[in-house]
PyMOL CGO cylinders between C-alpha atoms (Angstrom):
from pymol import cmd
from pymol.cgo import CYLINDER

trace = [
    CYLINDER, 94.17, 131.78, 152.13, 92.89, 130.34, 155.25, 0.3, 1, 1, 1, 1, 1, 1,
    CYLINDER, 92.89, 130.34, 155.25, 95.21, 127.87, 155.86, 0.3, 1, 1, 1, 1, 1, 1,
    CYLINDER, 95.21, 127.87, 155.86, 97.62, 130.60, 155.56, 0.3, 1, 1, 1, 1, 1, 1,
    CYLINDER, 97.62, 130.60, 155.56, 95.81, 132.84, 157.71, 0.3, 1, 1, 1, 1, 1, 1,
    CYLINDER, 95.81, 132.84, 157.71, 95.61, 130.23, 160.35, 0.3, 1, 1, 1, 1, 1, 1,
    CYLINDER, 95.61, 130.23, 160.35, 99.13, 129.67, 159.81, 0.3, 1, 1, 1, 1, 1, 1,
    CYLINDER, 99.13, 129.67, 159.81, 100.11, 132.98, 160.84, 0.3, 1, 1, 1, 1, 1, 1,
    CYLINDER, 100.11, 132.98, 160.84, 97.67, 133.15, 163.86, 0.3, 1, 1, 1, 1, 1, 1,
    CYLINDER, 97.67, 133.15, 163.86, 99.05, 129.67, 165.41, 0.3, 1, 1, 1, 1, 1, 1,
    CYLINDER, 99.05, 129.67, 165.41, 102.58, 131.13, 164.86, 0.3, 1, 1, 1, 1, 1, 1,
    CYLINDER, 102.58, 131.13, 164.86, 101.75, 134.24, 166.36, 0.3, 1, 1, 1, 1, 1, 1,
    CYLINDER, 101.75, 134.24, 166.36, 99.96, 132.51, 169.14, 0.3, 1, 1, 1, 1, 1, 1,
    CYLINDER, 99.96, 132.51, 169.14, 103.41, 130.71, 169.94, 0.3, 1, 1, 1, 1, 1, 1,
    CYLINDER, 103.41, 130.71, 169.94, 105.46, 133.64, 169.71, 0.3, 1, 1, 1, 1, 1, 1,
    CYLINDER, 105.46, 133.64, 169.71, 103.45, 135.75, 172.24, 0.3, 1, 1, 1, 1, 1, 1,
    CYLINDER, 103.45, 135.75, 172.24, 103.25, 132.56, 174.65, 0.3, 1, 1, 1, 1, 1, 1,
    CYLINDER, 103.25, 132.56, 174.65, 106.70, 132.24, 174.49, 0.3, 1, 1, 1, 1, 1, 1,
    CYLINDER, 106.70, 132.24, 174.49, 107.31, 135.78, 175.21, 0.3, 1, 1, 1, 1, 1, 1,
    CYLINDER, 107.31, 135.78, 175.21, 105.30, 135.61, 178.18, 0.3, 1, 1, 1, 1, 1, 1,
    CYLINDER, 105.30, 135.61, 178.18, 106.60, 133.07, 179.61, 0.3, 1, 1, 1, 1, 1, 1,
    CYLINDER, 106.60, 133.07, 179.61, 109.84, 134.01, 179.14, 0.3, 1, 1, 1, 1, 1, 1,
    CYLINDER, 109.84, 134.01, 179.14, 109.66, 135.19, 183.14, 0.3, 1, 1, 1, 1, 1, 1,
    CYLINDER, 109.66, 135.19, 183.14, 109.39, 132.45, 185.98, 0.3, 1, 1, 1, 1, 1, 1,
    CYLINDER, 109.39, 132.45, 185.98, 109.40, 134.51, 189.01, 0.3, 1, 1, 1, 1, 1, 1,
    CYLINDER, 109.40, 134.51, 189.01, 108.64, 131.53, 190.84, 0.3, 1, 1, 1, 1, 1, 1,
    CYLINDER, 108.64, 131.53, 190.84, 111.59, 129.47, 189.86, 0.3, 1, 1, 1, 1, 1, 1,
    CYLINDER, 111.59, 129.47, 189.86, 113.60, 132.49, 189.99, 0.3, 1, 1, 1, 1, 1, 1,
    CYLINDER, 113.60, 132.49, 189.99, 113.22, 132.53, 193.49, 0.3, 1, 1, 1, 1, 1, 1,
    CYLINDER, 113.22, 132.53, 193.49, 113.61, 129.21, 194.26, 0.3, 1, 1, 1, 1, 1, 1,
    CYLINDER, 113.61, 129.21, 194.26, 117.17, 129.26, 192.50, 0.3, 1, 1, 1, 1, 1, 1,
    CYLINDER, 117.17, 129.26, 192.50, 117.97, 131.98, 194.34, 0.3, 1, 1, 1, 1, 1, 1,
    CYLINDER, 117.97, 131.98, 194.34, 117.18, 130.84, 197.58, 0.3, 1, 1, 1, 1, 1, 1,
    CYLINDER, 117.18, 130.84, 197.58, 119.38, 127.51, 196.28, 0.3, 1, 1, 1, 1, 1, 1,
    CYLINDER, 119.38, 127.51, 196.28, 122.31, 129.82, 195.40, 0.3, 1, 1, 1, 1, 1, 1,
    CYLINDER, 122.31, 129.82, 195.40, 121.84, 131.54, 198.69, 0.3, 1, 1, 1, 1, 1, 1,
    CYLINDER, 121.84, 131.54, 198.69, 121.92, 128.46, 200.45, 0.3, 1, 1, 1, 1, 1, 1,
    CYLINDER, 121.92, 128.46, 200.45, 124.74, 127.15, 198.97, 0.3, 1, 1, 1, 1, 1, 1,
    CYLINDER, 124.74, 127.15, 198.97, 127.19, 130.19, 199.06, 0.3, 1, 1, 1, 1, 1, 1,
    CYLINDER, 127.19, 130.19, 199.06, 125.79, 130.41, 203.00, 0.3, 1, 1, 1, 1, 1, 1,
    CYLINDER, 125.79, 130.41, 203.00, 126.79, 126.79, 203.90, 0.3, 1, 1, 1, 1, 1, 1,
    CYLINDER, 126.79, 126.79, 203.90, 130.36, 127.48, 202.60, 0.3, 1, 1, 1, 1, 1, 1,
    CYLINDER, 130.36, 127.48, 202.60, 131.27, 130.91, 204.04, 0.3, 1, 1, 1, 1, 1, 1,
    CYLINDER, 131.27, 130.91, 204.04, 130.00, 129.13, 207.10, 0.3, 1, 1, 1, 1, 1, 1,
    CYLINDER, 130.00, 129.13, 207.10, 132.55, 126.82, 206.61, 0.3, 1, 1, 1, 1, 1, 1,
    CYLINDER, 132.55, 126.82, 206.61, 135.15, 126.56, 209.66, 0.3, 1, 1, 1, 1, 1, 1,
    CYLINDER, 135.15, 126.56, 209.66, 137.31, 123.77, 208.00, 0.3, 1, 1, 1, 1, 1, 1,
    CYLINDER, 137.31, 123.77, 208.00, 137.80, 126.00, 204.56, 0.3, 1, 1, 1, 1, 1, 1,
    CYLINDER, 137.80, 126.00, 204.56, 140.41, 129.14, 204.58, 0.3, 1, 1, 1, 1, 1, 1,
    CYLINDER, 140.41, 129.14, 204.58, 139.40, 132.33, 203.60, 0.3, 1, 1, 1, 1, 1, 1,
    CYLINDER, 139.40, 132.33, 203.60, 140.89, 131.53, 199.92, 0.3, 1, 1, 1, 1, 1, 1,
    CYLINDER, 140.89, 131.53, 199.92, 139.12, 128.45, 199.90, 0.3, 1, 1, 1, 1, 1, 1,
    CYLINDER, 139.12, 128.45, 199.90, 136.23, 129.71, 200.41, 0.3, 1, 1, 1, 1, 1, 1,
    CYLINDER, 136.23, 129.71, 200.41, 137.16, 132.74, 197.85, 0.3, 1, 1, 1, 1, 1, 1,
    CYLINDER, 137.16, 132.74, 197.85, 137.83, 130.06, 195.42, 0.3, 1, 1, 1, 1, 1, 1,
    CYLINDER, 137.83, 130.06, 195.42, 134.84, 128.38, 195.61, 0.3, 1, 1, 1, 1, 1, 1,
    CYLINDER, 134.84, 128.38, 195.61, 132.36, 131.46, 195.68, 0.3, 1, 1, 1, 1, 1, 1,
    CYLINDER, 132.36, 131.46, 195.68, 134.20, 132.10, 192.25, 0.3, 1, 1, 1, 1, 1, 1,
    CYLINDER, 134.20, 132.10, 192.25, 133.56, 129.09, 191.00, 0.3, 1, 1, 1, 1, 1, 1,
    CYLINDER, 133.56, 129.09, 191.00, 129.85, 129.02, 192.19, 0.3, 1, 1, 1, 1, 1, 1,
    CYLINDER, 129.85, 129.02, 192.19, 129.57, 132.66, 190.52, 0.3, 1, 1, 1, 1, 1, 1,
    CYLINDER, 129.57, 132.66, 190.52, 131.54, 131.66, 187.25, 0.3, 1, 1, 1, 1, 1, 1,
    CYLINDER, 131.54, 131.66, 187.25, 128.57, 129.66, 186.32, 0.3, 1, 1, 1, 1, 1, 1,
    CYLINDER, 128.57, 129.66, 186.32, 125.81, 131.73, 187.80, 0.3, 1, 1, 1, 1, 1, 1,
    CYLINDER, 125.81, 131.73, 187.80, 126.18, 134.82, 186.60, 0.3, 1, 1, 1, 1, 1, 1,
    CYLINDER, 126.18, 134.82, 186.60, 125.94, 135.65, 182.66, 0.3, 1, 1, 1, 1, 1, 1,
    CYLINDER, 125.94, 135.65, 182.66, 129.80, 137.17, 182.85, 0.3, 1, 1, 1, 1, 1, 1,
    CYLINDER, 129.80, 137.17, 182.85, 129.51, 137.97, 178.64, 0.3, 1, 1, 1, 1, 1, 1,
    CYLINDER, 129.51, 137.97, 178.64, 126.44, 140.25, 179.12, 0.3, 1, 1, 1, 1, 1, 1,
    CYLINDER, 126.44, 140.25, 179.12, 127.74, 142.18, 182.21, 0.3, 1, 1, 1, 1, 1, 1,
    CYLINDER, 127.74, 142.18, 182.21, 131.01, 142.74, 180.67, 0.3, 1, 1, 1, 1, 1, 1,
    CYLINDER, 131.01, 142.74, 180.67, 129.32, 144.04, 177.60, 0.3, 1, 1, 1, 1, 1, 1,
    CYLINDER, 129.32, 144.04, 177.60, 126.72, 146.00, 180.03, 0.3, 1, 1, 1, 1, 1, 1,
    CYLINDER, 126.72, 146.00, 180.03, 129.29, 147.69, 181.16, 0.3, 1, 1, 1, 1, 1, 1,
    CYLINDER, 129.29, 147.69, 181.16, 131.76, 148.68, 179.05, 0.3, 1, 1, 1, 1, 1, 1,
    CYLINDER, 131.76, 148.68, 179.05, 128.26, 150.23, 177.18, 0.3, 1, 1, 1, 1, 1, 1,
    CYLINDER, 128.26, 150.23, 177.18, 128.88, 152.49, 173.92, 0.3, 1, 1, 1, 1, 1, 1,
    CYLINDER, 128.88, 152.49, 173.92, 133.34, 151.77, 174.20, 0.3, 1, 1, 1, 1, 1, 1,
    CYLINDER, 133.34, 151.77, 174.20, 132.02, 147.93, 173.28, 0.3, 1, 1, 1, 1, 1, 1,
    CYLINDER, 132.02, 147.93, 173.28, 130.68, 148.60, 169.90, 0.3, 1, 1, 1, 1, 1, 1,
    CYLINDER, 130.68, 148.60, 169.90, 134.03, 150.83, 169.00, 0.3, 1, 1, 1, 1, 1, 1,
    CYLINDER, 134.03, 150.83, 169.00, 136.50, 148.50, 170.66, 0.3, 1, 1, 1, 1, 1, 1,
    CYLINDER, 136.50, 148.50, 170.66, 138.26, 146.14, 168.31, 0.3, 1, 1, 1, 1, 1, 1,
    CYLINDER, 138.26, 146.14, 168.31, 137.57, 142.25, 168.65, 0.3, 1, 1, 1, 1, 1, 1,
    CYLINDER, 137.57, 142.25, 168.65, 140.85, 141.75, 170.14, 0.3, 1, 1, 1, 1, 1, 1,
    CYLINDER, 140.85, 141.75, 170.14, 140.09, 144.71, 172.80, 0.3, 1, 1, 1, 1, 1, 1,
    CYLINDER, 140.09, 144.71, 172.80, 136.77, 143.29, 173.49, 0.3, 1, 1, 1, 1, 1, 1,
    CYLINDER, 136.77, 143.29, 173.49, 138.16, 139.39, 173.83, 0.3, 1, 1, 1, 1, 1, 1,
    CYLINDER, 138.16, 139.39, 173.83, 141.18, 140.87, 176.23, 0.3, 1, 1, 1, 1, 1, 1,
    CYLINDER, 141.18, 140.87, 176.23, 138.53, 142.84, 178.41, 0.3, 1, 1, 1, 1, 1, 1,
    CYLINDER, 138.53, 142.84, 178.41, 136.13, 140.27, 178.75, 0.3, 1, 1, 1, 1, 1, 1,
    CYLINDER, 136.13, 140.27, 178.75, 139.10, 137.79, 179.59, 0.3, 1, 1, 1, 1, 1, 1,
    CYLINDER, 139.10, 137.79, 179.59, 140.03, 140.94, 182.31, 0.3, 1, 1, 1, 1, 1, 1,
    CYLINDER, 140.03, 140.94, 182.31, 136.91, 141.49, 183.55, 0.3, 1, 1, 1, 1, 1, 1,
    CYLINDER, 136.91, 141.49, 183.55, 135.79, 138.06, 184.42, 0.3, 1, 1, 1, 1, 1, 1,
    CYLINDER, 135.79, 138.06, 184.42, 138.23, 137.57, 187.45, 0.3, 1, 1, 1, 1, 1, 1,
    CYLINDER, 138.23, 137.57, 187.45, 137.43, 141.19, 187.87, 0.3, 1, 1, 1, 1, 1, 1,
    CYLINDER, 137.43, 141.19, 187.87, 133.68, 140.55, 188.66, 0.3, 1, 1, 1, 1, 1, 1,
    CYLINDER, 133.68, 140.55, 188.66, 134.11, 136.58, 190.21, 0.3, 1, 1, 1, 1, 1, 1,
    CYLINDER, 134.11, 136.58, 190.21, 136.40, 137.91, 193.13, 0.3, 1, 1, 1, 1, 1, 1,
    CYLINDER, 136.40, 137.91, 193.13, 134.24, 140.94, 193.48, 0.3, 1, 1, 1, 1, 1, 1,
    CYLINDER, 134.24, 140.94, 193.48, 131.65, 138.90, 194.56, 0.3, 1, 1, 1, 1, 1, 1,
    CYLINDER, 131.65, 138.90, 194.56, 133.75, 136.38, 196.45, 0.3, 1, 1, 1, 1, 1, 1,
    CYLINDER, 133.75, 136.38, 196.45, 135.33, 139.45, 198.53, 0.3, 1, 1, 1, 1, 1, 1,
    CYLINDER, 135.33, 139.45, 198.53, 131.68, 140.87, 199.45, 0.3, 1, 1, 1, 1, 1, 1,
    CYLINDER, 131.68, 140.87, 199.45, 130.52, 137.47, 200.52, 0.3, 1, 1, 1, 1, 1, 1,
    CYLINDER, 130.52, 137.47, 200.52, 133.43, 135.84, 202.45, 0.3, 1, 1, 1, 1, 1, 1,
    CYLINDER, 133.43, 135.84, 202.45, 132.91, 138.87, 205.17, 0.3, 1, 1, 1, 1, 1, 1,
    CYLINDER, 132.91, 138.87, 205.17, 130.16, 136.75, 206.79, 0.3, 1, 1, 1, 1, 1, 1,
    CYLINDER, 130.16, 136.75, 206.79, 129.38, 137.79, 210.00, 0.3, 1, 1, 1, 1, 1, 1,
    CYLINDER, 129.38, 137.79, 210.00, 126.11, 135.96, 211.81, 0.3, 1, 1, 1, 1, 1, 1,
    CYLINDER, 126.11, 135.96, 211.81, 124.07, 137.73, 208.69, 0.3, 1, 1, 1, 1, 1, 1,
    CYLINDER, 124.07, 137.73, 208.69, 120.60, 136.15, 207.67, 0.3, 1, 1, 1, 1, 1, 1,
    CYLINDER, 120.60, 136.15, 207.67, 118.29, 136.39, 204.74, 0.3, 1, 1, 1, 1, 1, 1,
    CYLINDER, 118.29, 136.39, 204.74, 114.65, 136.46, 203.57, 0.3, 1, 1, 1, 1, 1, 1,
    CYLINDER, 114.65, 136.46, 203.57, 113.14, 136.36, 199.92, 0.3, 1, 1, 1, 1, 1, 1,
    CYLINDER, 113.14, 136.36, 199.92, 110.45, 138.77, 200.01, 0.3, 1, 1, 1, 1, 1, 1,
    CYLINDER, 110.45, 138.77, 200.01, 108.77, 138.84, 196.61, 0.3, 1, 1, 1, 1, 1, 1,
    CYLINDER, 108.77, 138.84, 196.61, 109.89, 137.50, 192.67, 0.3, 1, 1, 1, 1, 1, 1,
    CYLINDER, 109.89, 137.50, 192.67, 108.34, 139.55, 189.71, 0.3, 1, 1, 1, 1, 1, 1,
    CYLINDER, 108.34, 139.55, 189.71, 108.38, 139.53, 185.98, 0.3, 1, 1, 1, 1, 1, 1,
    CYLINDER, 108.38, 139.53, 185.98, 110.24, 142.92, 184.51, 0.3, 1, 1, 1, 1, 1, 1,
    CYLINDER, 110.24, 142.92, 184.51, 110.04, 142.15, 180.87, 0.3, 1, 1, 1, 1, 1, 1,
    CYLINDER, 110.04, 142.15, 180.87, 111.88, 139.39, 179.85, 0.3, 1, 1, 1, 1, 1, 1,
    CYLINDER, 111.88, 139.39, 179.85, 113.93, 138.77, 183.12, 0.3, 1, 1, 1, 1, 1, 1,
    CYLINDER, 113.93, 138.77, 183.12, 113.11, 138.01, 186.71, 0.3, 1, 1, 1, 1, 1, 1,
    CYLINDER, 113.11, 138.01, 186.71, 113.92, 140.34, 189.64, 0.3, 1, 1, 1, 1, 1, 1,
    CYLINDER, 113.92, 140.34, 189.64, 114.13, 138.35, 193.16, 0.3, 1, 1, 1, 1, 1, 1,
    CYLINDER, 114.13, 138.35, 193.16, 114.30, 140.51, 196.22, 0.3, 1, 1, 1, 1, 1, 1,
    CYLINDER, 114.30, 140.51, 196.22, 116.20, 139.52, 199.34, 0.3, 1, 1, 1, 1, 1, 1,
    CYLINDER, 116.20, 139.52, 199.34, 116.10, 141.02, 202.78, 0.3, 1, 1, 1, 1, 1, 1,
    CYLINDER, 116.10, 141.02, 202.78, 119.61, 140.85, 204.53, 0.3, 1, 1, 1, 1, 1, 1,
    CYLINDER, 119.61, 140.85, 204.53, 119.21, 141.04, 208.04, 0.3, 1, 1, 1, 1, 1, 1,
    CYLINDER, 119.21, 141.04, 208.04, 122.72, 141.25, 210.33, 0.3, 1, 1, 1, 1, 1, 1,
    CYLINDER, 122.72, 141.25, 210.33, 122.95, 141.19, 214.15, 0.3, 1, 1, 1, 1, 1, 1,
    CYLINDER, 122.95, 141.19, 214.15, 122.66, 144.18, 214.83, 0.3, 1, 1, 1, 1, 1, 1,
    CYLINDER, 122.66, 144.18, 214.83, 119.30, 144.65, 213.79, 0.3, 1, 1, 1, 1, 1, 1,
    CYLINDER, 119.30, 144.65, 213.79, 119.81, 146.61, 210.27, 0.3, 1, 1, 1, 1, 1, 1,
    CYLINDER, 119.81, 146.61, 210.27, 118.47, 145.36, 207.53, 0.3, 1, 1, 1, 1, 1, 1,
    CYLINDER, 118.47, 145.36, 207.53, 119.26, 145.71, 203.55, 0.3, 1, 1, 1, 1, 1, 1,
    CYLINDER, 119.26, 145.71, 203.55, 117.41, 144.98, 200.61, 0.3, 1, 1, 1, 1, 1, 1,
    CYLINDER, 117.41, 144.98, 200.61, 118.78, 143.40, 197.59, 0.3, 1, 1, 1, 1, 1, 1,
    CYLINDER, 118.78, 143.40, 197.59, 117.35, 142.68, 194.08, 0.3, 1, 1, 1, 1, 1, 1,
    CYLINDER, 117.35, 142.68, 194.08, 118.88, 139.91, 191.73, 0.3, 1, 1, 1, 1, 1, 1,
    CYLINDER, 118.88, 139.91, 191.73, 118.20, 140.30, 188.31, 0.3, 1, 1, 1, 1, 1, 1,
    CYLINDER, 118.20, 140.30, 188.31, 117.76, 137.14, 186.30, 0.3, 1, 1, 1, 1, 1, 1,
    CYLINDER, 117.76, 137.14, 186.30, 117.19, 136.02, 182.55, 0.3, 1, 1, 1, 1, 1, 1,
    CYLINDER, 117.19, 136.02, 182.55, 116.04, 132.17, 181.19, 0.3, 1, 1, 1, 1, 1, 1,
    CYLINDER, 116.04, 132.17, 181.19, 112.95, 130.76, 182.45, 0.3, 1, 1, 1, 1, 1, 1,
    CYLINDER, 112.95, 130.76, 182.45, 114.34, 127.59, 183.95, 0.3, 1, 1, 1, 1, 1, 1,
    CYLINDER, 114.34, 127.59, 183.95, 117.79, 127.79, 183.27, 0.3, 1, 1, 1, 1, 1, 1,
    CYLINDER, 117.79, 127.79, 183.27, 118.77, 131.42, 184.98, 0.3, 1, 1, 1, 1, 1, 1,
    CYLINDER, 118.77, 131.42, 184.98, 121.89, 133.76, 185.06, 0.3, 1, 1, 1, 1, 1, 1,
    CYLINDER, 121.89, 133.76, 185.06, 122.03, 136.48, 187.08, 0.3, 1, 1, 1, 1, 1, 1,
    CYLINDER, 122.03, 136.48, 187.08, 122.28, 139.91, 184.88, 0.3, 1, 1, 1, 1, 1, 1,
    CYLINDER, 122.28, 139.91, 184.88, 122.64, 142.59, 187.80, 0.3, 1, 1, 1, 1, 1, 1,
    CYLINDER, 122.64, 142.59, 187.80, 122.63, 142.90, 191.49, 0.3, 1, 1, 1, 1, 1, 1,
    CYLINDER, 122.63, 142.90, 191.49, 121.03, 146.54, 193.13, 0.3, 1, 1, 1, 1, 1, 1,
    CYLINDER, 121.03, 146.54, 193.13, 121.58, 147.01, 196.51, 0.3, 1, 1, 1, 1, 1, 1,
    CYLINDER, 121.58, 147.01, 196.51, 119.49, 149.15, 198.19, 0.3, 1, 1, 1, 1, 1, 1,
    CYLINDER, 119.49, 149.15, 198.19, 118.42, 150.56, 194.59, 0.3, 1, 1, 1, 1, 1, 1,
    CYLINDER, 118.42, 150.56, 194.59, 121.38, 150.68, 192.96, 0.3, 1, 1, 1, 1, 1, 1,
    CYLINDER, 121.38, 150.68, 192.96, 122.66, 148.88, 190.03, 0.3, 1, 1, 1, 1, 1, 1,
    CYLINDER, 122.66, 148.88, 190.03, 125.89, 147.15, 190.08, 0.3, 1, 1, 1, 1, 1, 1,
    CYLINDER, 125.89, 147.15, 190.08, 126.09, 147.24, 186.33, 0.3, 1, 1, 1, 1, 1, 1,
    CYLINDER, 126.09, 147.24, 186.33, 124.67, 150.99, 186.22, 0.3, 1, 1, 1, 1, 1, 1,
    CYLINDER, 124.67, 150.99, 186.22, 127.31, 152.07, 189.08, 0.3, 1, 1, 1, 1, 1, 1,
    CYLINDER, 127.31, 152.07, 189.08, 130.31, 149.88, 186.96, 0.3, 1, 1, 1, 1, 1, 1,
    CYLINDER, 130.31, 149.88, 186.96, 129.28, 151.25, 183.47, 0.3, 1, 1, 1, 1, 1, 1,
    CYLINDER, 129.28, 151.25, 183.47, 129.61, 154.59, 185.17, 0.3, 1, 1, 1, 1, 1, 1,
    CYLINDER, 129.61, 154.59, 185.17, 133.00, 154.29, 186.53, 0.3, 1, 1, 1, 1, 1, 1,
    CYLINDER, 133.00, 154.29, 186.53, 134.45, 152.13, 183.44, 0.3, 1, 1, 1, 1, 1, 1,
    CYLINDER, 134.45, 152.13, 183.44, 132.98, 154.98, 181.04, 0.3, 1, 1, 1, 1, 1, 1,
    CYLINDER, 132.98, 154.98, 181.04, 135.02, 157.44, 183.18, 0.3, 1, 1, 1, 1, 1, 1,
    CYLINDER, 135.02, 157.44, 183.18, 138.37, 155.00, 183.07, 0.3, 1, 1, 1, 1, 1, 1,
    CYLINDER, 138.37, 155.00, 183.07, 137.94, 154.67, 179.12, 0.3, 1, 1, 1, 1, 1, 1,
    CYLINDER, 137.94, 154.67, 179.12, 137.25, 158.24, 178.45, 0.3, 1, 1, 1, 1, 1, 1,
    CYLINDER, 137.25, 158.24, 178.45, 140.77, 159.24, 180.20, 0.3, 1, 1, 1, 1, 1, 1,
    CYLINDER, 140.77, 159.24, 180.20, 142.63, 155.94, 179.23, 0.3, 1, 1, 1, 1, 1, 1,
    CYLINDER, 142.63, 155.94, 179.23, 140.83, 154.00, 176.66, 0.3, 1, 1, 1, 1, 1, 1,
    CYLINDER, 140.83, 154.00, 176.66, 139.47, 150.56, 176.59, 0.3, 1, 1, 1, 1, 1, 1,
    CYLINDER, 139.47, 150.56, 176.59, 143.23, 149.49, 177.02, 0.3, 1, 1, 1, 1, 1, 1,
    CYLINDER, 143.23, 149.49, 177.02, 143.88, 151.53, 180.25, 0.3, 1, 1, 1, 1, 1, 1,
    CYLINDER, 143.88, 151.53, 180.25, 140.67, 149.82, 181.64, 0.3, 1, 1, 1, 1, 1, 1,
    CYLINDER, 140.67, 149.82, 181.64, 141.85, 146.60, 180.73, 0.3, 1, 1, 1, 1, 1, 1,
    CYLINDER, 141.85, 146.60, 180.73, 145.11, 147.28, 182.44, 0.3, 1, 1, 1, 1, 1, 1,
    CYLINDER, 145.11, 147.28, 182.44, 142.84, 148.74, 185.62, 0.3, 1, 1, 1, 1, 1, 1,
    CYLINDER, 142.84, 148.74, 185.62, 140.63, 145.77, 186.01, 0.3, 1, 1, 1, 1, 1, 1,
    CYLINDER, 140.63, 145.77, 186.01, 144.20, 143.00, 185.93, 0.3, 1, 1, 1, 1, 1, 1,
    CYLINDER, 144.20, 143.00, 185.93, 146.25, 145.37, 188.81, 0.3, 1, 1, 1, 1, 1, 1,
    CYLINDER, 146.25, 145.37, 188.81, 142.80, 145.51, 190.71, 0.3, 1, 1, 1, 1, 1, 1,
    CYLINDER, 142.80, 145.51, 190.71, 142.78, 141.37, 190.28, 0.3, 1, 1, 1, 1, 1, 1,
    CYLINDER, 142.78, 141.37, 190.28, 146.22, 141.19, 190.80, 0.3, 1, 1, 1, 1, 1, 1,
    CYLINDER, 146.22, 141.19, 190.80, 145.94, 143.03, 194.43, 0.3, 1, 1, 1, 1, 1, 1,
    CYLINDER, 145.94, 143.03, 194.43, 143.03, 140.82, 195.51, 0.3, 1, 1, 1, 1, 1, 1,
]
cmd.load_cgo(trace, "trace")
């Protein structure tokens, strides 16, 4: 009974260390800051074109960012009722969807710095906030939401607060509700297709 008793403790011991250190705010921001660096260095770039540099963000992003979760994130309650075809055609959508998103936002450089001002544990995940400071003096804060411990994906972006996957699950919900998970799947190609 002991032994068994012990058993249990040492495995329970494990679990809970595990759980806590399921967070590494510290690494977190030192990937971020990599990222950062590396996305800057490109969009800095005077020998790339613009779809060069698009191309390459994507790419960059297409490993960075946990693309499955979002997309599921997203499309929120519609996921569980869509059928596996739906959900393998939207995902396959909403990929390019999201990568040249990002790669839009961040090849409109313009003399913009940053600063990492704090990494914290929230739960499981890591939240790393970055100060963008532009010429002209404004500034923006932005929080990057990441899971893993060592080997990190970025879950959300907030800008100033708010959510890029609470603002998308928003306007997808509304898309579905009028057109169905089809209709959003034909949104998110023509809005890839017009990029």
């Amino acid at each position: 009974m002991k032994r068994l008793l012990s058993t249990l403790l040492l495995a329970a011991t494990l679990t809970i260390s595990q759980a806590a250190g399921a967070a590494n705010p510290a690494g977190a921001k030192s990937y971020v800051d990599a990222l950062a660096t590396q996305v800057l260095a490109l969009v800095k770039d005077s020998e790339l074109s613009a779809d060069e540099k698009k191309s390459k963000i994507e790419s960059i992003f297409s490993d960075k960012v946990d693309i499955e979760f979002v997309a599921k994130f997203v499309l929120g309650k519609h996921w569980r009722a869509a059928a596996p075809e739906q959900r393998a055609s939207y995902v396959a959508a909403y990929k390019p969807f999201i990568l040249k998103n990002y790669a839009s936002k961040l090849t409109k450089y313009s003399g913009q710095t940053y600063t990492l001002k704090n990494a914290r544990a929230d739960g499981d995940a890591n939240v790393v906030t970055m100060e963008i400071n532009d010429p002209n003096g404004q500034k923006v804060n932005v929080d990057y939401k990441l899971k893993g411990d060592s080997n990190f994906k970025i879950i959300d972006i907030a800008v100033e607060g708010v959510s890029l996957l609470t603002t998308q699950r928003s306007e997808f919900n509304g898309i579905v509700e009028r057109k169905g998970v089809d209709g959003l799947i034909d949104a998110l190609k023509k809005q890839v297709a017009s990029k």
